[in-house]
N, C-alpha and C positions, 0 to 999 in steps of 0.2 A: 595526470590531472588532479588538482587539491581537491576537497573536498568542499571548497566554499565558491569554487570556480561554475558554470552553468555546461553542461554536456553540449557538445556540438550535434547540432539537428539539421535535419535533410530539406527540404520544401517537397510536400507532399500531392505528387500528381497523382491521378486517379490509379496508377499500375501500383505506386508505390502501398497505399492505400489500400489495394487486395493482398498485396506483400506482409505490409503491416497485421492487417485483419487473419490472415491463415496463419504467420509468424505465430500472434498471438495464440491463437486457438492452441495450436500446435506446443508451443512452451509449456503452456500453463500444464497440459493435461499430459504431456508424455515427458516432459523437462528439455532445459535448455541445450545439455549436452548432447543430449539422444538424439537431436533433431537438426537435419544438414539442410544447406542451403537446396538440395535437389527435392525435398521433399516439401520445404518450404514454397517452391517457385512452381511446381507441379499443383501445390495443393491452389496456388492462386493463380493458378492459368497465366505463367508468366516465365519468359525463357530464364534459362540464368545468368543472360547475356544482360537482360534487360534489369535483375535482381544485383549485380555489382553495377550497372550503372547509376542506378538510384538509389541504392545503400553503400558500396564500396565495401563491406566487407559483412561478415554476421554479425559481428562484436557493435556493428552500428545497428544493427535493425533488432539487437538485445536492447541496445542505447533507447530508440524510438517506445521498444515496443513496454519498454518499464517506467521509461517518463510519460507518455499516451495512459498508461495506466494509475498511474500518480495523478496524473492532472485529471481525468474522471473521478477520481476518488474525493480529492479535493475538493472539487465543484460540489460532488453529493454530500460531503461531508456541509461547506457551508452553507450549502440550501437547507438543509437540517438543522444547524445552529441558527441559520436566521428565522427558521419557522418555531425555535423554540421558546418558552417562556423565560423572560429576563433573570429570571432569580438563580445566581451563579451558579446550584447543585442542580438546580435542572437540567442548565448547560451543559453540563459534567453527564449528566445521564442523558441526555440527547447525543452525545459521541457513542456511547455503547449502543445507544439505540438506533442509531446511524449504524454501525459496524456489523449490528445481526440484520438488519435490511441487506446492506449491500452483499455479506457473506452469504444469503440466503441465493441471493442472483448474481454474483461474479465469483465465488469463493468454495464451490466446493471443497476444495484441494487444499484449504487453507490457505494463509496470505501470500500471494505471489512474492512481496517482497523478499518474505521469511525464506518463503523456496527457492527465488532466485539466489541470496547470501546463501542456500546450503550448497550451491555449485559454483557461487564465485565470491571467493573469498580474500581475492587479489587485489590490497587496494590500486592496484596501476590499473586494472580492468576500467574500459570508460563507464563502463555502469554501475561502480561499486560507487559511488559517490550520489547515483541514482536510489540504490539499495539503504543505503547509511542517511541519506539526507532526511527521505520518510519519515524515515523512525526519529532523528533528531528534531523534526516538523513538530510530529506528534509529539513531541516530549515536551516542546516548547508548548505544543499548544495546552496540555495540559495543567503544565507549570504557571503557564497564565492563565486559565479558568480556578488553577489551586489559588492563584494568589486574591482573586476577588473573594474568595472564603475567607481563607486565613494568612494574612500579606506573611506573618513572621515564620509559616510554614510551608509557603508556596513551595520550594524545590523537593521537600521532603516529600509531600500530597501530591506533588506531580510526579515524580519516580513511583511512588506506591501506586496511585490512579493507572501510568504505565503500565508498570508490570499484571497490573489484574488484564490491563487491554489486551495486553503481546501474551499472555499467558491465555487467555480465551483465544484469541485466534487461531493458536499453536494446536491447543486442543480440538479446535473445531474443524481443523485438516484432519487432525488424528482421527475424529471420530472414537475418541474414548467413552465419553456420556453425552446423553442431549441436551444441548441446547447450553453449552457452555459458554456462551455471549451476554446469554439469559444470567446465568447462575453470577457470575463477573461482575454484572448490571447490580444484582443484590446486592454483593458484595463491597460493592462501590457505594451503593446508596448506606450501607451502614457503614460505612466508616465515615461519609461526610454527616451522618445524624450524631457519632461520635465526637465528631469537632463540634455538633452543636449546633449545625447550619440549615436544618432540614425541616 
């Protein structure tokens, strides 16, 4: 599958659904690899007769259960940029501030994305184009909130704005110091008073 291609998806009946939901649980906190389809289909009250009929494999219910989580994110992500003030470095700090909300309630473990690319690394895998697209999402998205700042710096302010994001996240799986979403969030606010925009 390319990477610009859309993941093939299931239609999601009410089994599938409890499938998805225990899947989820299950990945995020014990990892993808660790966790079989008998533990999966157990944990959702569901044979595993019934768990290949509605997924056909696991590598499909990785597929579901990382785009399901993508597309929440996204949602909360622009309810947050549409609740925020117009003025493009606000913008910019409304995603960080978005990012320690939702870390605070989906994110233990740090970012699923992140964890799921440190076990699949194969771009043939159908999920690795789920994995890669994210971050290429937020790249853009930030390259275009950089560029309502400073048009002639846009890609450079959006890889930098990046890396403070994916570098807070990283750390906040780690649990190295607190609140390192927080500290990012500064971090990001002085470099856009730097450009002069604040």
């Amino acid at each position: 599958m390319g990477t610009t291609e859309k993941p093939r998806r299931i239609t999601m009946t009410p089994a599938a659904r409890r499938v998805l939901e225990a899947a989820a649980r299950l990945f995020y906190a014990r990892g993808i690899h660790a966790v079989g389809v008998d533990l999966i289909a157990a944990e959702a009250g569901v044979t595993k007769k019934t768990l290949y009929d509605r997924f056909g494999s696991k590598e499909q219910i990785v597929v579901e259960y990382l785009v399901d989580r993508d597309e929440r994110w996204r949602a909360f992500l622009d309810q947050r940029l549409g609740a925020a003030p117009p003025a493009p470095p606000d913008r910019v700090l409304a995603v960080f501030d978005a990012s320690r909300a939702w870390a605070v309630e989906n994110n233990s473990k740090g970012c699923g994305m992140v964890n799921a690319h440190a076990e699949i690394s194969d771009p043939s895998h159908p999920a690795y184009p789920v994995i890669t697209g994210q971050k290429k999402w937020m790249l853009d998205l930030f390259t275009q909130l950089a560029g309502d700042i400073s048009p002639d710096r846009a890609t450079h302010l959006g890889r930098t704005l990046m890396l403070l994001h994916e570098g807070a996240l990283v750390a906040h799986g780690l649990n190295v110091f607190p609140d390192p979403i927080a500290h990012a969030r500064e971090q990001a606010q002085a470099l856009l008073a730097a450009t002069g925009n604040t």
